[in-house]
C-alpha positions in Angstrom: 28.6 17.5 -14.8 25.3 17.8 -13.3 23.7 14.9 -11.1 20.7 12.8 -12.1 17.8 13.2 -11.1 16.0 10.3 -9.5 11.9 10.8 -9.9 9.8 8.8 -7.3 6.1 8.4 -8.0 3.8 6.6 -5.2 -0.1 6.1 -6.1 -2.2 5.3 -3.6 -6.2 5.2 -3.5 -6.5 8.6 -2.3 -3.2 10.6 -2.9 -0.5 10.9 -5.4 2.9 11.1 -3.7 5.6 12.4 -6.1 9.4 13.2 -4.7 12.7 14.6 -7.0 16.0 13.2 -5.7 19.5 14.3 -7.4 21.2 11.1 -6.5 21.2 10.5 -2.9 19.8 14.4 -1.7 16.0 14.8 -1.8 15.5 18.3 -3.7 11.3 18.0 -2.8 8.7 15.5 -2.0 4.6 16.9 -2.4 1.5 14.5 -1.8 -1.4 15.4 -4.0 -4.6 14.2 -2.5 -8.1 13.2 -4.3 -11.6 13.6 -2.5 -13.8 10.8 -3.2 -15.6 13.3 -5.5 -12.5 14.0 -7.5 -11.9 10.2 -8.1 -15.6 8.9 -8.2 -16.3 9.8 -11.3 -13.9 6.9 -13.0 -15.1 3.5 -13.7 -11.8 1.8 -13.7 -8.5 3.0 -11.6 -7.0 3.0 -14.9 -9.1 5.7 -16.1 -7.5 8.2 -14.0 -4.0 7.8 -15.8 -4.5 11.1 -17.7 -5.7 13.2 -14.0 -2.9 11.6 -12.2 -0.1 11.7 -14.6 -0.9 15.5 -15.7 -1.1 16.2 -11.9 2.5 15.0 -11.6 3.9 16.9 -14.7 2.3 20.3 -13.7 4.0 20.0 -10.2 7.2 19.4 -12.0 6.4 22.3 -14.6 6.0 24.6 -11.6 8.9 23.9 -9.8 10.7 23.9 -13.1 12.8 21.1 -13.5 14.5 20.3 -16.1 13.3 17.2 -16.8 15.9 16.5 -19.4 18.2 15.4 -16.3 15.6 12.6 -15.0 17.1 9.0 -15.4 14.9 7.2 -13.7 11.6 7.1 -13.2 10.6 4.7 -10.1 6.7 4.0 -9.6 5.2 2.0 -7.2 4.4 -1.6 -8.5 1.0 -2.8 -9.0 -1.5 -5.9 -8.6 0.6 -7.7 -11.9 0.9 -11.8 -11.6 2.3 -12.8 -8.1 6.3 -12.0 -8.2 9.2 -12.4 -6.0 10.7 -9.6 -4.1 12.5 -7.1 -5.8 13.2 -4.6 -8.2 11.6 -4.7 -12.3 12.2 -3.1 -15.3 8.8 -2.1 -16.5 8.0 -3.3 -20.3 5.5 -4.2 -22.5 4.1 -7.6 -20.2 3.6 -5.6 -17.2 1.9 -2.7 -18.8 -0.6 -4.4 -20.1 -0.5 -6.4 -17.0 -1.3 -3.4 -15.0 -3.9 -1.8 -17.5 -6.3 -5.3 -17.7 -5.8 -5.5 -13.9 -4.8 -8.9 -13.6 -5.2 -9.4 -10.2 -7.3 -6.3 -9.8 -8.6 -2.8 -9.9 -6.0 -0.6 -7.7 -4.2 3.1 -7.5 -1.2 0.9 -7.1 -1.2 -0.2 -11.1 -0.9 3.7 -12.0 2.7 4.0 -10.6 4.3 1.4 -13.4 1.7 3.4 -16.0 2.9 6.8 -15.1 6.7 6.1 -14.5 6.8 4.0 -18.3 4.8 7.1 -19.8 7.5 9.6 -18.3 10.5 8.1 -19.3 9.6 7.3 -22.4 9.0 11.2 -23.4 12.6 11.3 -21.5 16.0 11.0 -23.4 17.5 8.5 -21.8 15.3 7.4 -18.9 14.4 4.0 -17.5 11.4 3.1 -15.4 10.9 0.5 -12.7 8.8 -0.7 -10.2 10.0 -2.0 -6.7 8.2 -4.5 -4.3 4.9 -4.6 -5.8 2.1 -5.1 -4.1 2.0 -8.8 -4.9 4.9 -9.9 -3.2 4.4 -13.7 -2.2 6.0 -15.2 0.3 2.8 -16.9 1.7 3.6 -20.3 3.4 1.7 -23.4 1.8 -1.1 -23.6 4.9 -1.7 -19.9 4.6 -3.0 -20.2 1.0 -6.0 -22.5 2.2 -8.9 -20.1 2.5 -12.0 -23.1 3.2 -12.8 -23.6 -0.3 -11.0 -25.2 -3.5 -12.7 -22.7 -5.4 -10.8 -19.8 -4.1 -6.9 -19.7 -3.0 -6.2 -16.7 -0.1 -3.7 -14.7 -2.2 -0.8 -11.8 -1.2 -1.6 -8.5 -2.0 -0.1 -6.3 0.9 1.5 -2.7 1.0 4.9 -5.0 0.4 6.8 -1.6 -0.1 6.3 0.2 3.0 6.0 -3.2 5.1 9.6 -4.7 4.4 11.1 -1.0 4.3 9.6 -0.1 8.3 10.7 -3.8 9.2 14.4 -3.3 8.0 14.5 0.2 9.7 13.6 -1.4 12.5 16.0 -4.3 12.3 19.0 -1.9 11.7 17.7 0.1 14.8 18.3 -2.6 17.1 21.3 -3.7 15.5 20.3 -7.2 13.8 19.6 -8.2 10.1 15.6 -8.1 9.1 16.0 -12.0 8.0 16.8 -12.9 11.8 13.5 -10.9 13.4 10.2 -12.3 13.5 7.8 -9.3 13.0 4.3 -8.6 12.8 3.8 -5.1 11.1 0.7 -3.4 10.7 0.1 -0.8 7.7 -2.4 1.4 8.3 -4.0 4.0 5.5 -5.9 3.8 3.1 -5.6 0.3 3.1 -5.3 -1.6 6.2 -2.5 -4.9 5.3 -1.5 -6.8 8.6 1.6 -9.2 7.8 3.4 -12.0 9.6 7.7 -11.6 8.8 9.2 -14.4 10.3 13.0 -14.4 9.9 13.4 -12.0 6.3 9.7 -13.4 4.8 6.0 -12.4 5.2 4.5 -16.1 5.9 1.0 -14.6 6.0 -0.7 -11.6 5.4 -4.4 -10.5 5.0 -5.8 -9.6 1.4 -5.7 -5.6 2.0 -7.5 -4.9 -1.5 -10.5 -7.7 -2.0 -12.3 -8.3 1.4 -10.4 -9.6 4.0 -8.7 -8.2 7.1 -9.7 -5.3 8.7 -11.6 -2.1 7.2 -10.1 0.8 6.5 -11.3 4.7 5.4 -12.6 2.9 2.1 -12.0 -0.7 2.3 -14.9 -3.1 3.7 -12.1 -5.8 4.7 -13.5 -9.3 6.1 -17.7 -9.4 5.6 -19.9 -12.5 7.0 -19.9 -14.7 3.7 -23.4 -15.9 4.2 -24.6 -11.8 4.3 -22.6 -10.9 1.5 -24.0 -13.9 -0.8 -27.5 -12.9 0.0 -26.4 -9.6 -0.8 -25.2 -10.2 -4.0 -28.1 -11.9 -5.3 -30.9 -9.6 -3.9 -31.0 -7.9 -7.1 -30.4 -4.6 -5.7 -26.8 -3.9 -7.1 -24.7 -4.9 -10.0 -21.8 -7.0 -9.7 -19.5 -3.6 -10.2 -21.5 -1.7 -7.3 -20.7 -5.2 -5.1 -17.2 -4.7 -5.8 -17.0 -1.0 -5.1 -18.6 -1.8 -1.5 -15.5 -3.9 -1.0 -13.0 -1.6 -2.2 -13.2 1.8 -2.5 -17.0 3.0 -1.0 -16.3 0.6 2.1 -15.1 1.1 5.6 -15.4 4.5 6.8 -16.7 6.1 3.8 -19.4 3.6 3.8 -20.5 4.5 7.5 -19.6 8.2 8.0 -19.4 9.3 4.5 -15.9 10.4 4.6 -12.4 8.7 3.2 -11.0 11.1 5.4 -8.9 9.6 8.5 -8.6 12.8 9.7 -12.6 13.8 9.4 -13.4 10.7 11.7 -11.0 11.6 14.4 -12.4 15.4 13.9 -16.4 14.2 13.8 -15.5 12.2 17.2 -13.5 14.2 19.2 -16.4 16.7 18.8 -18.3 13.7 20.3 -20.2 11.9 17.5 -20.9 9.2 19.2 -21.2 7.4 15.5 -17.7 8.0 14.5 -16.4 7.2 17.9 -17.8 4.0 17.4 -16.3 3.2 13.8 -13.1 5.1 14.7 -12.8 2.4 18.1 -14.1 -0.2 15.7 -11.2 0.2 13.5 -8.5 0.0 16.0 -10.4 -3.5 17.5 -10.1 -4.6 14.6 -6.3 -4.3 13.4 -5.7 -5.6 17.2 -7.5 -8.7 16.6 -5.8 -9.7 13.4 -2.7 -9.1 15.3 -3.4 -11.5 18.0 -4.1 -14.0 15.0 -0.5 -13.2 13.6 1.1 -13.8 17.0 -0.4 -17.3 16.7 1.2 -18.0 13.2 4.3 -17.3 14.8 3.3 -19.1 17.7 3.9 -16.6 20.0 7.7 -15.6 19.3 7.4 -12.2 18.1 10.4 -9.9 18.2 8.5 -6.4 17.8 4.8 -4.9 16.7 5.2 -2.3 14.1 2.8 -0.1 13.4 3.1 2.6 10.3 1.1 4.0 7.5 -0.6 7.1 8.0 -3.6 6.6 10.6 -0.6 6.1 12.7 0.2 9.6 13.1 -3.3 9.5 15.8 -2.0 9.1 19.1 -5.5 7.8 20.5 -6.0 5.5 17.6 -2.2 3.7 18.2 -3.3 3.4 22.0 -6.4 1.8 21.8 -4.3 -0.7 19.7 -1.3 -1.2 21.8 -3.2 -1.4 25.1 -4.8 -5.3 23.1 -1.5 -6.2 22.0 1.3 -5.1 24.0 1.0 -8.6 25.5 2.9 -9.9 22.6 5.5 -7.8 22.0 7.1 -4.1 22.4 5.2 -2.3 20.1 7.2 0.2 17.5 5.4 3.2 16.0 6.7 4.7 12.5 3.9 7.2 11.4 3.5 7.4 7.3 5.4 5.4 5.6 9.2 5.4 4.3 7.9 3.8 0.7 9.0 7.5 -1.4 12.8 6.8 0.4 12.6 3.3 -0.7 11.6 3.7 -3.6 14.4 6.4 -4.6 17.3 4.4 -2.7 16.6 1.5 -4.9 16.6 4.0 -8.3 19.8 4.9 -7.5 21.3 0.9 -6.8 19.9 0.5 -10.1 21.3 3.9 -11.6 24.7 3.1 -10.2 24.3 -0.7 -11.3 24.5 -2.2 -7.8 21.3 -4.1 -8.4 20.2 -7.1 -9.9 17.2 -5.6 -12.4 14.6 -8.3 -12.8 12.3 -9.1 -16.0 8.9 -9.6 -15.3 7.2 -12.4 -17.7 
């Protein structure tokens, strides 16, 4: 009898990582990137369903796999209502969920979208999602943002975060819930996080403003600015929102959502994208030295992972402000697709609890 086959789908604002597992072996992993041109031309995230899910199809058409053997789909869970940690069935709630953008407009709602649409054309497929990006864990004080008007919410790269931290855990021989952590994710969104003993405490908002920028997120902006900003009659409230996420950061300033541009524009000595590239790094250091305070200074490691972690330069100028703190750990990418397909097969072999989301 043949294996299953185990699909992986991981959607992120600029690329579309897809990977094949037959049980516990890998057969292929492939990352489809978008420009900014390819992507701009949707209004909503949502809109790009069709590109993106007929993207992923084609690549398994031409590797031709029989698809009939999938029997489970796993996508990358979205900004639905704030959930605990774990793994979810995805139904009728969270689709809808994820298509209205509850909590908002991001790549990360396609994965449920795409996996539900898959296994439904499938035979005897299930599809589920796995540490969305709303994970809360936020402690009572860190919710307090200055304002009653507006709460400080969680929406981190959960995935990728508690996956590196309980790599590094096992590395050193002790359990992830008896570490106190402060990991950095670092790509197309930049999502600093506070894990003290098995729970991220505090975290910035990587998707709506706050934190540090990233190739196409503005992160934290001067309130007063932005206010005037909004009301100067020059944009719409959708163009306001799009300088926050998605034509913020690096492709605001150089043009480019491109990691790897920047670093190419400024080794060639563009003295512009030197500056944003060195701005970046000061940036993420900072909001670490504000997470070594929430753990008032008893920090076990400094992670750093995510793919602008793969530049040697960049992950220098950061650990020479923080390596103070803590040994810092470096885990270029990410280890979300693994993830992602490890937890498929608890749940194809029944050795997971399956949640329902509500």
């Amino acid at each position: 009898m043949a294996k299953r086959l185990i699909l992986v789908i991981n959607t992120g604002s600029t690329s579309t990582k897809l990977a094949l597992f037959e049980e516990d072996t890998m057969l292929f992993e492939k990352t489809l990137t978008h420009s900014l041109i390819e992507i701009s031309g949707y209004e909503k995230i949502t809109d790009q369903f069709e590109f993106r899910k007929n993207l992923v199809s084609r690549e398994l058409e031409n590797r031709n796999i029989d698809i009939s053997r999938i029997a489970v789909v796993v996508g990358r869970g979205g900004l639905v209502k704030p959930i605990e940690s774990g793994m979810y069935e995805v139904n009728d709630k969270m689709i809808a969920d994820l298509k209205t953008g509850l909590l908002g407009q991001h790549a990360s709602n396609l994965g449920g979208i795409i996996a539900h649409d898959i296994a439904l054309a499938l035979p005897n497929a299930k599809a589920y999602i796995v540490d969305p990006v709303v994970v809360d864990e936020l402690q009572p004080v860190a919710r307090i943002s200055g304002h009653p008007e507006i709460e400080r919410i969680s929406i981190f790269h959960a995935l990728n975060q508690k996956a590196v931290a309980r790599i590094y855990a096992a590395s050193v021989g002790k359990k992830y819930e008896d570490l106190n952590l402060i990991i950095a994710h670092m790509g197309g969104g930049i999502s600093v996080g506070a894990h003290k003993m098995g729970r991220v405490i505090d975290v910035n908002n990587a998707l709506n403003g706050d934190g540090p920028f990233s190739p196409e997120r503005s992160g934290s902006l001067p309130a007063g600015q932005l206010a005037d900003l909004c009301f100067s009659g020059k944009y719409t409230h959708a163009e306001v929102k799009s300088m926050i996420t998605g034509k913020g950061g690096m492709v605001a300033y150089l043009g480019t959502n491109s990691f790897k541009e920047v670093c190419k524009m400024a080794d060639e000595g563009d003295q512009k994208a030197t500056l944003i590239r060195d701005a970046a790094s000061y940036q993420i250091g900072k909001e670490i030295g504000a997470l070594a305070a929430v753990l008032e200074g008893k920090v076990d490691a400094i992670v750093l992972t995510g793919g602008l972690a793969f530049n040697e330069l960049f992950v220098n100028n950061i650990k020479t402000m923080v390596h103070f703190i803590a040994k810092v750990v470096i885990y270029p990418g990410e280890d979300e697709m693994k993830s992602l397909a490890f937890n498929g097969l608890l749940a194809l072999n029944g050795k997971i609890g399956i949640k329902v989301y509500k």
